[in-house]
RODO-2510 file (C-alpha; in nm, 4 decimals, decimal comma):
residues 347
     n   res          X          Y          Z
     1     x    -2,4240     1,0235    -2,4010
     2     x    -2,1834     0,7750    -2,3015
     3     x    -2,0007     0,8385    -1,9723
     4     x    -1,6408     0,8972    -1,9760
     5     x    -1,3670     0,7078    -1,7950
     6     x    -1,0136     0,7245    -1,7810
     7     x    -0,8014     0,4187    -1,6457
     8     x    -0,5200     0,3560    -1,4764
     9     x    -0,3099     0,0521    -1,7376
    10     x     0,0036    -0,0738    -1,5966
    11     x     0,0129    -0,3260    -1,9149
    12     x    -0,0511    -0,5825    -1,6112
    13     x    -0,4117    -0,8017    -1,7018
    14     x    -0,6231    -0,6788    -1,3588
    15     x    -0,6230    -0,2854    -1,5493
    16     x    -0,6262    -0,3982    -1,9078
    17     x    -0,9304    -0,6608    -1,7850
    18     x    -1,0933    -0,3725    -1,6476
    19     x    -1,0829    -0,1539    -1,9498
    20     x    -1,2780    -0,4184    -2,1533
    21     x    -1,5402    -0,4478    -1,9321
    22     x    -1,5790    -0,0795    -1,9092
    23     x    -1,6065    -0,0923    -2,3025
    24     x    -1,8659    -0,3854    -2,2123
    25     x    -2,0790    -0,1416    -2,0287
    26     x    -2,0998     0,1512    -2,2542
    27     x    -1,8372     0,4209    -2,1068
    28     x    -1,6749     0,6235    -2,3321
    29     x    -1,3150     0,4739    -2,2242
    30     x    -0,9498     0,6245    -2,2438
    31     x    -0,6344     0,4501    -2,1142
    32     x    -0,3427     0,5827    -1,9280
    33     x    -0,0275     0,5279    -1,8051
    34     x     0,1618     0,7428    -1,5574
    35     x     0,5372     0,7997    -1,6024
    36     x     0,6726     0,8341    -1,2948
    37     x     1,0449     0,8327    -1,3769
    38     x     1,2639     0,7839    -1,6799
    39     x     1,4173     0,4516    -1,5774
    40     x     1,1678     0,2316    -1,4733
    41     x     0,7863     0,2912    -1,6813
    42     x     0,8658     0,3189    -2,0603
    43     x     0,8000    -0,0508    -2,0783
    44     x     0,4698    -0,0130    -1,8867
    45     x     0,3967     0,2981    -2,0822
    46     x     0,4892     0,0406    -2,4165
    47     x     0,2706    -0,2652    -2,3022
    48     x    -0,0239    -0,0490    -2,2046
    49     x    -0,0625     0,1421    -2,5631
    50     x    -0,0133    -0,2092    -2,6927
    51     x    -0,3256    -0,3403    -2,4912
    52     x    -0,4777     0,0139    -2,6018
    53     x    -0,4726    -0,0677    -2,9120
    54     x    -0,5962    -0,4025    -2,9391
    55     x    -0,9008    -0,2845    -2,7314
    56     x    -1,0043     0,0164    -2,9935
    57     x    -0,9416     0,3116    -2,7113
    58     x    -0,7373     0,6233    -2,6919
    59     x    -0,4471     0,6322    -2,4787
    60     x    -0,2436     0,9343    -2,3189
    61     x     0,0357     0,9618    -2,0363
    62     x     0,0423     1,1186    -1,7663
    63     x     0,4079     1,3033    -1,6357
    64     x     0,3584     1,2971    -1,2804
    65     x     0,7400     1,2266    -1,2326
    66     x     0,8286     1,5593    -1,0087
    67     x     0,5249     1,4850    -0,7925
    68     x     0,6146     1,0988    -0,7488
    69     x     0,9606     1,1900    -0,6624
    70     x     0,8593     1,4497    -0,3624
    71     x     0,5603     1,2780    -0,2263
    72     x     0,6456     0,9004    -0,2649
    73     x     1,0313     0,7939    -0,3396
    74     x     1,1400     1,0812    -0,0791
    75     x     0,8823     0,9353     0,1419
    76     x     0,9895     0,5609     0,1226
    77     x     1,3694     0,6692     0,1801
    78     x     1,3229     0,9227     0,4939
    79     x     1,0993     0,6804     0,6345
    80     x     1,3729     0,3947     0,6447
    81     x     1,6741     0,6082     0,7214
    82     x     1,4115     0,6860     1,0121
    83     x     1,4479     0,3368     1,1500
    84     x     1,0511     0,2958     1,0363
    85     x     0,8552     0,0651     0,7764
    86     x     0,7122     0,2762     0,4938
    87     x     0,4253     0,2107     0,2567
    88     x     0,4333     0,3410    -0,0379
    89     x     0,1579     0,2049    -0,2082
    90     x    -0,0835     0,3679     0,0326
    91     x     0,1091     0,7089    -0,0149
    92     x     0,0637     0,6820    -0,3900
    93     x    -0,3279     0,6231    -0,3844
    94     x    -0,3898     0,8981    -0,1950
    95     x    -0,1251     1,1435    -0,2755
    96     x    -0,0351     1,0260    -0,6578
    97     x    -0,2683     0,7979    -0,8227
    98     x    -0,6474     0,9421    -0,6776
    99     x    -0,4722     1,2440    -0,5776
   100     x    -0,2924     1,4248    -0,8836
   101     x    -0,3632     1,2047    -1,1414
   102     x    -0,7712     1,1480    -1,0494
   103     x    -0,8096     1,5297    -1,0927
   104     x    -0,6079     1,5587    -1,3725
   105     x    -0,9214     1,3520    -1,4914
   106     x    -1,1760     1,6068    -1,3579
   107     x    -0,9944     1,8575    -1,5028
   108     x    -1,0378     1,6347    -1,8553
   109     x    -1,3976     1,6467    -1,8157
   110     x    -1,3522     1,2592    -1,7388
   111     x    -1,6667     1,1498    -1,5053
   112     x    -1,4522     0,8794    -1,3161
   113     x    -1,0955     0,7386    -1,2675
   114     x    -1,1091     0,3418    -1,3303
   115     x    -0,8407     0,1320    -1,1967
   116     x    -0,7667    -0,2843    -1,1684
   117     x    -0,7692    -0,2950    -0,7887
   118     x    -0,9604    -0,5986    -0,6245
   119     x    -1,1847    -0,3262    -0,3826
   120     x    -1,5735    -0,3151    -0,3777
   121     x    -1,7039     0,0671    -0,3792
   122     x    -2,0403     0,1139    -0,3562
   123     x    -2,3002     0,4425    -0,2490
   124     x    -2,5718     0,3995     0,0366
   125     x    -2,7614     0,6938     0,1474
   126     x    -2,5392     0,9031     0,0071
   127     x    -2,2567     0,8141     0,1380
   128     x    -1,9620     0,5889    -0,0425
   129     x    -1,7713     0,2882     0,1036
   130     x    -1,5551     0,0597     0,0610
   131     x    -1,5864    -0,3041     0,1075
   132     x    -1,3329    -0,6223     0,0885
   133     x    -1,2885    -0,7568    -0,2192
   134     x    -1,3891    -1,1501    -0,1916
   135     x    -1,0614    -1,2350    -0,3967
   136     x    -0,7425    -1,3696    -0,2125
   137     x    -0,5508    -1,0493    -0,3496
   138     x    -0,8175    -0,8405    -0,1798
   139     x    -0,6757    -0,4815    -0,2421
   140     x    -0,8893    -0,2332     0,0227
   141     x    -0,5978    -0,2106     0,2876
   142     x    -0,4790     0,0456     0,0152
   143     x    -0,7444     0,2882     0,0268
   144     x    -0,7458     0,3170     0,3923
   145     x    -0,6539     0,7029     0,3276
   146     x    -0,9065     0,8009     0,0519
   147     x    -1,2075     1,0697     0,1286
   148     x    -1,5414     1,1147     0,0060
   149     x    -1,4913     1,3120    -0,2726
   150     x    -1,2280     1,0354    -0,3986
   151     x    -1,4228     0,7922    -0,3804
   152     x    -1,7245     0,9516    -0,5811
   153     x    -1,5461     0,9007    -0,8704
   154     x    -1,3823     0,5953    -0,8608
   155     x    -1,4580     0,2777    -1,0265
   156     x    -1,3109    -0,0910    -0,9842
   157     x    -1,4608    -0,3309    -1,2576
   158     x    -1,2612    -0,6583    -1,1555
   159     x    -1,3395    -0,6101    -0,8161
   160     x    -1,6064    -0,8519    -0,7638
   161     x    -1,4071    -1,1301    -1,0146
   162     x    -1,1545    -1,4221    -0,9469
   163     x    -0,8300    -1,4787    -1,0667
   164     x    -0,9784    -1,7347    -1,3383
   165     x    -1,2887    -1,5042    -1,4536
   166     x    -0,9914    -1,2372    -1,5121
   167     x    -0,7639    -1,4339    -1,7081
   168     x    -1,0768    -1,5933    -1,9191
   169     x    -1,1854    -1,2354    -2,0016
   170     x    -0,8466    -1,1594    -2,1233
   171     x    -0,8470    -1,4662    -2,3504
   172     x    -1,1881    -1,3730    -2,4792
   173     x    -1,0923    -1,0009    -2,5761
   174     x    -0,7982    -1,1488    -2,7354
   175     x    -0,5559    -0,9527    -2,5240
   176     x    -0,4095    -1,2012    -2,3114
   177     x    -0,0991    -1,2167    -2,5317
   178     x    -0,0242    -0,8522    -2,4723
   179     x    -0,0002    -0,8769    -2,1169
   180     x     0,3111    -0,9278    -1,9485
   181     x     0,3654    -1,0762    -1,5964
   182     x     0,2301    -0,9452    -1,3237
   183     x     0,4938    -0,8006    -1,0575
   184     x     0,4985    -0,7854    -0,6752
   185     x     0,8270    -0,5547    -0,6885
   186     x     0,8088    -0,1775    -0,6111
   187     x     0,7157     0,0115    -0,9257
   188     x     0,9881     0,2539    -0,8413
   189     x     1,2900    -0,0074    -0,7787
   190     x     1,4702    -0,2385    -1,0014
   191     x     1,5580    -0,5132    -0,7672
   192     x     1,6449    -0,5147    -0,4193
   193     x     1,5225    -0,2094    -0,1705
   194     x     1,7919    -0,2678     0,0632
   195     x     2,0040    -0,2146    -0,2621
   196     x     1,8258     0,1091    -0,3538
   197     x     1,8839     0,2114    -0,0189
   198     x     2,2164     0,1986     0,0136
   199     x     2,2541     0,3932    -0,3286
   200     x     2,0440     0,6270    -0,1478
   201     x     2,2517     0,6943     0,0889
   202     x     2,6056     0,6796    -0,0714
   203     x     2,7952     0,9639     0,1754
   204     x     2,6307     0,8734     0,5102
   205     x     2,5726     0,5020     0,4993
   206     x     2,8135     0,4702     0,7767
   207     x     2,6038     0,6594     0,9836
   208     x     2,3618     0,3989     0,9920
   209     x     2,4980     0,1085     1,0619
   210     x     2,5184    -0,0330     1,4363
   211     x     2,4943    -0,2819     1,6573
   212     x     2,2334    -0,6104     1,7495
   213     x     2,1517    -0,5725     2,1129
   214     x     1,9448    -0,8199     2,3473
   215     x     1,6920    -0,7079     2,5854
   216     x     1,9372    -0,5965     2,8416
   217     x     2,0852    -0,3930     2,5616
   218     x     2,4165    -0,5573     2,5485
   219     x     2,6009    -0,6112     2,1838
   220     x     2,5567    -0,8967     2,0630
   221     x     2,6684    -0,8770     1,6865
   222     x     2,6666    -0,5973     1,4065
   223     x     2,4446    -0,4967     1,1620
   224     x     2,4010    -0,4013     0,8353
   225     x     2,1973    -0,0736     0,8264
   226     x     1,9086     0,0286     1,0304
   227     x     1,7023     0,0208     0,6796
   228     x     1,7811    -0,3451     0,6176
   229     x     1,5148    -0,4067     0,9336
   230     x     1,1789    -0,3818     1,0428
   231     x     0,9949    -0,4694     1,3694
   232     x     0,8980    -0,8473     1,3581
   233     x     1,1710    -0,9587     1,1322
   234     x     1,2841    -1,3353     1,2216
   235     x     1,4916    -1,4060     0,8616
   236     x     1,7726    -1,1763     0,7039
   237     x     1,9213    -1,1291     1,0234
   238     x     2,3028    -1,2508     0,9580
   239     x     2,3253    -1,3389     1,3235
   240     x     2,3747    -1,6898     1,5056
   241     x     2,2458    -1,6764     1,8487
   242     x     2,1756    -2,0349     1,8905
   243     x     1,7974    -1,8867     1,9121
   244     x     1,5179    -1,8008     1,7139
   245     x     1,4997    -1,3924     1,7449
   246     x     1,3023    -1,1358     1,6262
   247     x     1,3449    -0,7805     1,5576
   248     x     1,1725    -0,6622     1,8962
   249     x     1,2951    -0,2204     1,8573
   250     x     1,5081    -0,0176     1,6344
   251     x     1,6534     0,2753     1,7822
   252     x     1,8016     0,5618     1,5239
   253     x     1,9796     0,7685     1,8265
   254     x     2,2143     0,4935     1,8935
   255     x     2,1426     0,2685     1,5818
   256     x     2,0772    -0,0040     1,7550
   257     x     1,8508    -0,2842     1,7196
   258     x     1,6899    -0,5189     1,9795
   259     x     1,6568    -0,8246     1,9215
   260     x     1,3745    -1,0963     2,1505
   261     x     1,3549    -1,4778     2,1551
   262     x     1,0314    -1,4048     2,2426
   263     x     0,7645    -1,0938     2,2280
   264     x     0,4092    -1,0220     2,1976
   265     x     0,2415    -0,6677     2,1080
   266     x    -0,0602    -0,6067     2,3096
   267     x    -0,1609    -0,2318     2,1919
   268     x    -0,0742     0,0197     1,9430
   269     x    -0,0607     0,3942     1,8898
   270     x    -0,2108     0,4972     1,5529
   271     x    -0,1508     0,8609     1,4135
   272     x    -0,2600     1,0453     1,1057
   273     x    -0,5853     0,8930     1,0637
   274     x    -0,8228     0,8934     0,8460
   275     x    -1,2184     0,8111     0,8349
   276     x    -1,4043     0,7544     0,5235
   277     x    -1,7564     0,7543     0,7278
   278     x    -1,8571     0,8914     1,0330
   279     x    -1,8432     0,6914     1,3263
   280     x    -1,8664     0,6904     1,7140
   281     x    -1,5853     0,6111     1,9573
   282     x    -1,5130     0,3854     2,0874
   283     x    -1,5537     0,0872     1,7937
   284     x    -1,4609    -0,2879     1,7786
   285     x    -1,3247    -0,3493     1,4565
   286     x    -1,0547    -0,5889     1,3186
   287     x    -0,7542    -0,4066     1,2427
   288     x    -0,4716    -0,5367     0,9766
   289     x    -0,0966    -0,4072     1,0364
   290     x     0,0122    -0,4577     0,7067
   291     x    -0,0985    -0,5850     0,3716
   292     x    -0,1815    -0,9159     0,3691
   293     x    -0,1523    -0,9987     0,7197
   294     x    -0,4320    -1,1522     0,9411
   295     x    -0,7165    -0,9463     1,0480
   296     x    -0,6687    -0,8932     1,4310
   297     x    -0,9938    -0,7674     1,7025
   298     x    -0,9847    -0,5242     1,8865
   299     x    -1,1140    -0,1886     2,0536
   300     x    -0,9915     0,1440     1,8515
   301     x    -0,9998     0,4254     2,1343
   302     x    -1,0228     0,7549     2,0393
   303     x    -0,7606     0,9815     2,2620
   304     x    -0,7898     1,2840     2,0358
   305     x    -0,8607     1,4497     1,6578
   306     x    -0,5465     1,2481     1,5233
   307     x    -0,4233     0,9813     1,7675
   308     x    -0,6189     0,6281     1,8448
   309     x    -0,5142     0,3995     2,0855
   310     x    -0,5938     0,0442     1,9669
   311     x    -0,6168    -0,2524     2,2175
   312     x    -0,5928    -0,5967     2,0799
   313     x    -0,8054    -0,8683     2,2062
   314     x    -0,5335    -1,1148     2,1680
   315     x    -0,1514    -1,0116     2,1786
   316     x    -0,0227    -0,9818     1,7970
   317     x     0,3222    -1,0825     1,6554
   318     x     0,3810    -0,8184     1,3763
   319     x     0,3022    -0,4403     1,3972
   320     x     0,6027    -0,1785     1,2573
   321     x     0,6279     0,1684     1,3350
   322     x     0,5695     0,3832     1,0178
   323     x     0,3419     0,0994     0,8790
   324     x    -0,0658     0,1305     0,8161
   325     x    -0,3180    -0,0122     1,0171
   326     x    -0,6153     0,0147     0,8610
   327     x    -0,9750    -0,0851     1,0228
   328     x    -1,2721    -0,2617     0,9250
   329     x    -1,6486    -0,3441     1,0626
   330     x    -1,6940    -0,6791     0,9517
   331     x    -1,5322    -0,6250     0,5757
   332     x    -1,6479    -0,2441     0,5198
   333     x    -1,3448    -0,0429     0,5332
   334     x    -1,4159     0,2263     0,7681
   335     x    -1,0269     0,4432     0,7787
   336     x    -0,7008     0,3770     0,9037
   337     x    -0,3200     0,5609     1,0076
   338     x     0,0112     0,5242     1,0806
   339     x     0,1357     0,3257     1,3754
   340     x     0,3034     0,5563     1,5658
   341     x     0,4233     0,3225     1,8455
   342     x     0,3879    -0,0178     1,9564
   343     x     0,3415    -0,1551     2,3410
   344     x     0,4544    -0,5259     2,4080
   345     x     0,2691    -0,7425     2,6642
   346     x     0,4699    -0,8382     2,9534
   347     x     0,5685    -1,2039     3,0054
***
């Protein structure tokens, strides 16, 4: 009997890709597309039953709004009012997209959950991991918080493909024409987050805004909104200084934020961690602050069950509070956490 699959279609061409080859290699395939709100998915929820369609397979929605209200959009908003750097792509893997809707699956009687994300998984002595994709848009930084049992039944097709194979497989199934652009937006936001934001916080947007400080913490201009900032920032600032500054802290107590000509980060705290394997402490690893950054070395030191103090080799420029790090032994993904708190070399 044919195995069955259910995937993940955005109507973007990495997930509708990944459905023909899964038709290539004999599952039993179903589409779907989650709505997550009323506002922003009945065009993905349109494009994907078009691409459906023109592959032959079945395809059903899943109403995970509630869910993706509570555990990511809440999420994203509390975490900026908290003067921190959310990301809610990582949230939504764990929590929404291989967390409710992956055992909505099981419950199905579907054998896997497919997606289009550029991530190698693969099983050695029975054990699963996850390795860097060799494509630019290498996607593993978002399953930093994924378990075993996740990953059992997960399955990226395109994962080991370029950009061009991609885009040729789409013109050879004849679907390429149904696909619509790809987006690097939040799914969740129609334009600007600092925008969103601020509609977010109609009644007490006052209450956040404050004052640019220098590194003797005198004022040295206003701001716009502690959310409209995150740790490393050089451009958006609306500030002359004659200088080129950086957004070096941002306090919530006193809304302030401190601003440095000049600052390196030599160590961070990481919280709320998760392992996919087991390992032993302490480990050198390279360690990536946020997606798409460089890949920084470094010693992860374990201090307890949920706290790792990681020292970099070399001081780093960008690390945010509230943002993932996420680890890897030469490219196998091997966990990652939340940066709790950052410590800056001194000069």
């Amino acid at each position: 009997m044919k195995k069955k699959v259910i995937i993940a279609m955005s109507g973007g061409i990495d997930s509708s890709v990944a459905a023909a080859m899964l038709l290539d290699q004999n599952f039993d395939v179903v589409g779907t597309t989650f709505r997550l709100s009323e506002s922003c998915d009945k065009t993905n929820v349109e494009d994907a039953k078009k691409i459906s369609s023109a592959l032959g397979i079945k395809h059903i929605e899943f109403d995970i709004s509630k869910e993706f209200q509570k555990k990511v959009v809440n999420y994203f908003i509390s975490e900026y009012l908290s003067g921190r750097t959310p990301n809610p792509c990582v949230i939504c893997n764990k929590k929404i997209k291989f967390g409710i809707a992956l055992q909505k699956a099981l419950d199905m009687k579907f054998e896997f959950f497919a997606t289009g994300h550029y991530a190698k998984i693969f099983k050695k002595d029975n054990q699963y991991y996850v390795k860097k994709s060799e494509h630019k848009k290498d996607q593993s930084y978002y399953f930093c918080l994924l378990n075993q049992n996740q990953l059992m039944h997960i399955l990226t097709p395109v994962a080991n493909l370029t950009k061009s194979q991609v885009i040729k497989i789409a013109k050879e199934k004849k679907i390429a024409s149904f696909i619509k652009k790809e987006s690097q937006d939040i799914c969740f936001i129609n334009g600007s987050y600092r925008k969103f934001m601020k509609m977010h916080t109609p009644d007490n947007f006052c209450n956040f805004l404050g004052y640019f400080v220098d590194e003797n913490k005198k004022r040295i201009g206003r701001h716009e909104g502690i959310f409209n900032y995150t740790v490393g920032q050089r451009k958006g600032l609306n500030i002359s200084t004659g200088k080129r500054m950086y957004v070096k802290e941002i306090n919530v107590k006193d809304k302030s934020i401190m601003l440095s000509e000049n600052f390196k980060i030599e160590s961070i705290l990481v919280c709320n961690l998760n392992f996919l394997n087991k390992l032993n402490f302490p480990i050198r690893a390279f360690i990536q602050t946020r997606y798409n950054s460089d890949l920084n070395f470094g010693t992860i030191v374990l201090l307890n069950d949920d706290e790792v103090l990681i020292n970099f080799d070399l001081p780093i420029r960008f690390a945010s509070p509230g943002q993932f790090a996420v680890f890897y032994v030469e490219n196998i993904l091997i966990g990652g956490g939340i940066i709790q708190k950052i410590f800056f070399k001194n000069y």
